[in-house]
N, C-alpha and C positions, 0 to 999 in steps of 0.2 A: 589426739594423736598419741601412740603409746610411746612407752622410753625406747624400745628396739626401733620406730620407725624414725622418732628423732634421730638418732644414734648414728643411722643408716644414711638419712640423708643430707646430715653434716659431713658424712665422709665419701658419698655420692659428690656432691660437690666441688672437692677439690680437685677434680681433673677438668672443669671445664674449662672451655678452650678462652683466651685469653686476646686480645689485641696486639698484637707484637710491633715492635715501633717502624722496623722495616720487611716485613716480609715477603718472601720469596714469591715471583708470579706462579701462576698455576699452571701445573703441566700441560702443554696444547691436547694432548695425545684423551687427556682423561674424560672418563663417562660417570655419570651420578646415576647412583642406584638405590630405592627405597629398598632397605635392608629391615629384616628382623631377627634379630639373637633369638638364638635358642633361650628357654625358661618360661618363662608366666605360670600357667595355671596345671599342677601335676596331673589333676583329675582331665585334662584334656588329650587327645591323643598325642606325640610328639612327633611332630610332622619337620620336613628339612624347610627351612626357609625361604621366603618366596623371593627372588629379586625382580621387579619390574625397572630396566635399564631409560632414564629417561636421555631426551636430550642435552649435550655436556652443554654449560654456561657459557657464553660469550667468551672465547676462546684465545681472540686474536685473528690470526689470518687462516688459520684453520678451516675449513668448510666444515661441518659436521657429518659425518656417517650417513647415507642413504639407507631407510629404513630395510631392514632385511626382507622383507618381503616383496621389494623389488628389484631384489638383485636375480641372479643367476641361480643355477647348481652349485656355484662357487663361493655360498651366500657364507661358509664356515669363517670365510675370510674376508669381512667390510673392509674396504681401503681404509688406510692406516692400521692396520691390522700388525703386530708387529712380532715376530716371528726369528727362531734363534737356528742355526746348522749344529745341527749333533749327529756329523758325521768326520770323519776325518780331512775330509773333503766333498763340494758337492758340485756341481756344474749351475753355470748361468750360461741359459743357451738363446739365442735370437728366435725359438719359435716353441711350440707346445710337443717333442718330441726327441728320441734320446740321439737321433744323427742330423739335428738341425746345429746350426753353427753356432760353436764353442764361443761365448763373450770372455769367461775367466773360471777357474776355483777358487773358491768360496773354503778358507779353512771353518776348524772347529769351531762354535761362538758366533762365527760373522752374524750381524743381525740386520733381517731383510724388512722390507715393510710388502704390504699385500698392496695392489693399488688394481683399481676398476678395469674392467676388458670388455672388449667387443663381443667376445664369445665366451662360452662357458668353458669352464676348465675341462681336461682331457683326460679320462680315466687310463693309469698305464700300469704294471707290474712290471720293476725291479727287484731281479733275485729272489726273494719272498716276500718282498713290500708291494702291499699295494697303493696306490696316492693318485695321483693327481698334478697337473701341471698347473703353475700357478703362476701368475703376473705379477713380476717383486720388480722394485727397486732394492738394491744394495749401492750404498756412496750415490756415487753420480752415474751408476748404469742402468739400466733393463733390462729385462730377460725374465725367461721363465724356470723355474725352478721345483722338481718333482718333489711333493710335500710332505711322502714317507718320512723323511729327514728333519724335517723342521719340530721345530718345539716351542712350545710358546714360553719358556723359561732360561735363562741362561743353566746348558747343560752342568757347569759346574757348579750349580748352586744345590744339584741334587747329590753334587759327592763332599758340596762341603755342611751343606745343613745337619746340623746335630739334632735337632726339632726338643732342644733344649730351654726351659722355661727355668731363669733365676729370679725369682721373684723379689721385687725391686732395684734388679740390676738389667736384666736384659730378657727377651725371647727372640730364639735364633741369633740372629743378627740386628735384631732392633734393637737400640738402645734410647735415653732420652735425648741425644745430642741426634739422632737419625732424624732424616729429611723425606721430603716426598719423593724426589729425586734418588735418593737413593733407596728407596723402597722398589722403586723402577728398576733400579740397579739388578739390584741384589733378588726380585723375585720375578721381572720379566712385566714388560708397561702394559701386552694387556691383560696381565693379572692383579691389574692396581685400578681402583674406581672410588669416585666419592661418594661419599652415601651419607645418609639422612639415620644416624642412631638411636634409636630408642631406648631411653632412659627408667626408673621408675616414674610413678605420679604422671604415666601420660605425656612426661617432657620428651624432646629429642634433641640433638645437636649434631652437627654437621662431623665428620670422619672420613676415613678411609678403608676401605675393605679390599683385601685379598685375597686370593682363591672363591671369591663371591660361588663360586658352584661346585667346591669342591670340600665335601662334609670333613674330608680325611686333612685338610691346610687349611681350611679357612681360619682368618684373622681380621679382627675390628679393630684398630686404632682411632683413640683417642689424644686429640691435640692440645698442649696447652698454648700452644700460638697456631696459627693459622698455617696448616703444613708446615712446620716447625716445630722441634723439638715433641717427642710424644710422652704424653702423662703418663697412657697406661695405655695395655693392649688386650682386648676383651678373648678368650681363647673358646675356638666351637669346632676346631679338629680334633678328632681322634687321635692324629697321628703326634700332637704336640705334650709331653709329659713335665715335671718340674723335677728340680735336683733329687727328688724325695720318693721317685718314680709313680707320682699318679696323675692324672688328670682326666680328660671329657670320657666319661664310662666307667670309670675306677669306681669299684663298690665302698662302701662303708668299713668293708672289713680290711680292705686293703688303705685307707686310711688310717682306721683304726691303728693298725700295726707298721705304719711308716708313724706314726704318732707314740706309740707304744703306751696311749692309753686314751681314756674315754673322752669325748669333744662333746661339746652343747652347740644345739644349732637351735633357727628360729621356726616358729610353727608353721605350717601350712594354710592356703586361703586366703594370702593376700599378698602386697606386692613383691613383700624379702621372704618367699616362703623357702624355707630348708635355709636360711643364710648360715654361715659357720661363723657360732658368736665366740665361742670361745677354745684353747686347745686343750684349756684346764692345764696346763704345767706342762706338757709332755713335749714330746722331741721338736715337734713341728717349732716351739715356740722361739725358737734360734733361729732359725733362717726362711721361715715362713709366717711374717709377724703379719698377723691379721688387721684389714684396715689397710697399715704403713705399706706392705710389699704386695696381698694379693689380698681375693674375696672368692671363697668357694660357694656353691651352694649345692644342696640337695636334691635330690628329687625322686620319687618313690618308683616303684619298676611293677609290672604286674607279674605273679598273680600275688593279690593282695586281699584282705578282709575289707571292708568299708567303716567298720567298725574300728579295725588299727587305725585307719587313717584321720576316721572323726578323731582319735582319743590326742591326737597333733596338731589340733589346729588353733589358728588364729596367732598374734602377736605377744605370745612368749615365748621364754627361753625353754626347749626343750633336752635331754640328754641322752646320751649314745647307748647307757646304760639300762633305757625303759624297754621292756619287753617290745610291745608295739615297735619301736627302733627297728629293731631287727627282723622283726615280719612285714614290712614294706619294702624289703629289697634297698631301698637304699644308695645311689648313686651320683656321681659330680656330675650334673649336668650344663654348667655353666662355670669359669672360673676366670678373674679379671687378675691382670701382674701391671702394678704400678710398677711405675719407670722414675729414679730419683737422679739426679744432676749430680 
């Protein structure tokens, strides 16, 4: 084993998840997903991740999800499905249509759940929307609810997200004192799933993933207790950058100069390929301490020589400054922010 792979998986290590003496039960609501991160092997195409959604664990009183492909037309929304009004108001009516009888309004936020029907939902346009009537509970009533309006996230969480990465302090609203419960909270229960993560060396461990199908949010949490308290949060949306402005697709160059000089990273062809070993002195090394707060890595972009790419391989330390560097294109395609107490 080389010193970079040593190195690597002594500091791999310290987020895994830990035994907690009392921890919190698991949310009823939630589903396990066999996730894969973005990364592996550069010379491969980079394809978006596959989630295969299994059935959620022994729940409690919960019933589990009828598989989607016996439901209805209405199949976008399995019971327990759960669903946000991002409208100023919306109606819950006694039947599938806009002059069947008013139950109440539904302000902003109110948050509905989907639940099973005898019939398939009801194709209608409102104004310029078009949706669908849908069998919600809201509190203790019934009714059906035109689905233009709904959202599967609490609407103010898209006016308050910064999509702010401080690395070892926080992403977004995650911190390490954050709960699975409040993960619920804060991005909408069903955009919250557990999932099986894939590690270096073939290992996995058990997480939480967010936006599971959404390239532009997606997020992997890592637990140091059991849905409690998060170590680190693995980052594979576009849309999420760090105080330093770069992240998932930022080039080399634009590292470079949030660094305001040249970085060593690890060679290509094997498990820490592109890893960012060091910042060599420059900006980044204040509030982006490699290891302690975050882990970037590399990954080459086509069009490329095959020849650049051999002359990078394997388990050393390579630098920013080698010709080859900079004829492989060059970009973050992975980047983890430890979470510190």
């Amino acid at each position: 084993m080389g010193y970079l792979a040593a190195l690597l998986i002594v500091a791999a290590g310290l987020g895994q998840e830990q035994e907690a003496p009392a921890a919190k039960p698991e949310a009823e609501s939630l589903q396990e997903a066999e996730v894969t991160p973005a990364g592996g092997n550069p010379e491969e195409p980079e394809l978006a991740p596959l989630f295969e959604l299994e059935p959620p664990e022994e729940i409690g009183k919960r019933e589990s999800p009828e598989p989607i492909e016996k439901l209805g037309t209405w199949a976008k929304y399995p019971p327990a499905t759960v669903l946000y009004v991002d409208a100023s108001s919306l109606a819950l009516r006694t039947g599938p249509k806009r002059d069947a009888i008013l139950v109440h309004y539904m302000p902003r936020e109110t948050r509905v759940v989907a639940l099973k029907d005898v019939i398939d939902s009801v194709p209608d346009t409102i104004g310029s929307r078009e949706g669908h009537w849908i069998f919600m509970r809201q509190g203790q009533h019934e009714g059906y609810v035109f689905d233009a309006y709904l959202v599967s996230a609490p609407p103010s969480m898209h006016e308050s997200l910064d999509w702010l990465c401080e690395p070892g302090k926080r992403v977004g609203p995650i911190t390490s004192k954050t709960t699975l419960e409040e993960l619920m909270s804060f991005f909408g229960e069903s955009n919250v799933r557990n999932a099986r993560i894939p590690l270096a060396e073939g290992e996995t461990e058990r997480g939480t993933v967010i936006f599971s199908e959404d390239p532009e949010r997606r997020l992997f949490i890592r637990w140091k207790y059991h849905n409690v308290s998060p170590s680190a949060v693995i980052v594979e949306g576009t849309r999420w950058h760090t105080t330093k402005g770069f992240g998932i697709g930022s080039r080399l160059s634009e590292i470079l100069r949030a660094n305001e000089g040249p970085i060593s990273f690890a060679g290509f062809g094997w498990d820490y390929a592109g890893y960012v070993m060091s910042w060599r002195g420059g900006a980044l090394e204040a509030d982006h301490r490699l290891r302690d707060d975050i882990s970037v890595f590399l990954a080459p972009g086509q069009p490329y020589l095959p020849a650049d790419f051999q002359a990078l391989q394997g388990d050393r330390e390579f630098s920013s400054e080698q010709p080859e560097s900079r004829k492989l294109n060059l970009h973050v395609n992975a980047m983890t922010i430890m979470l510190h107490e």
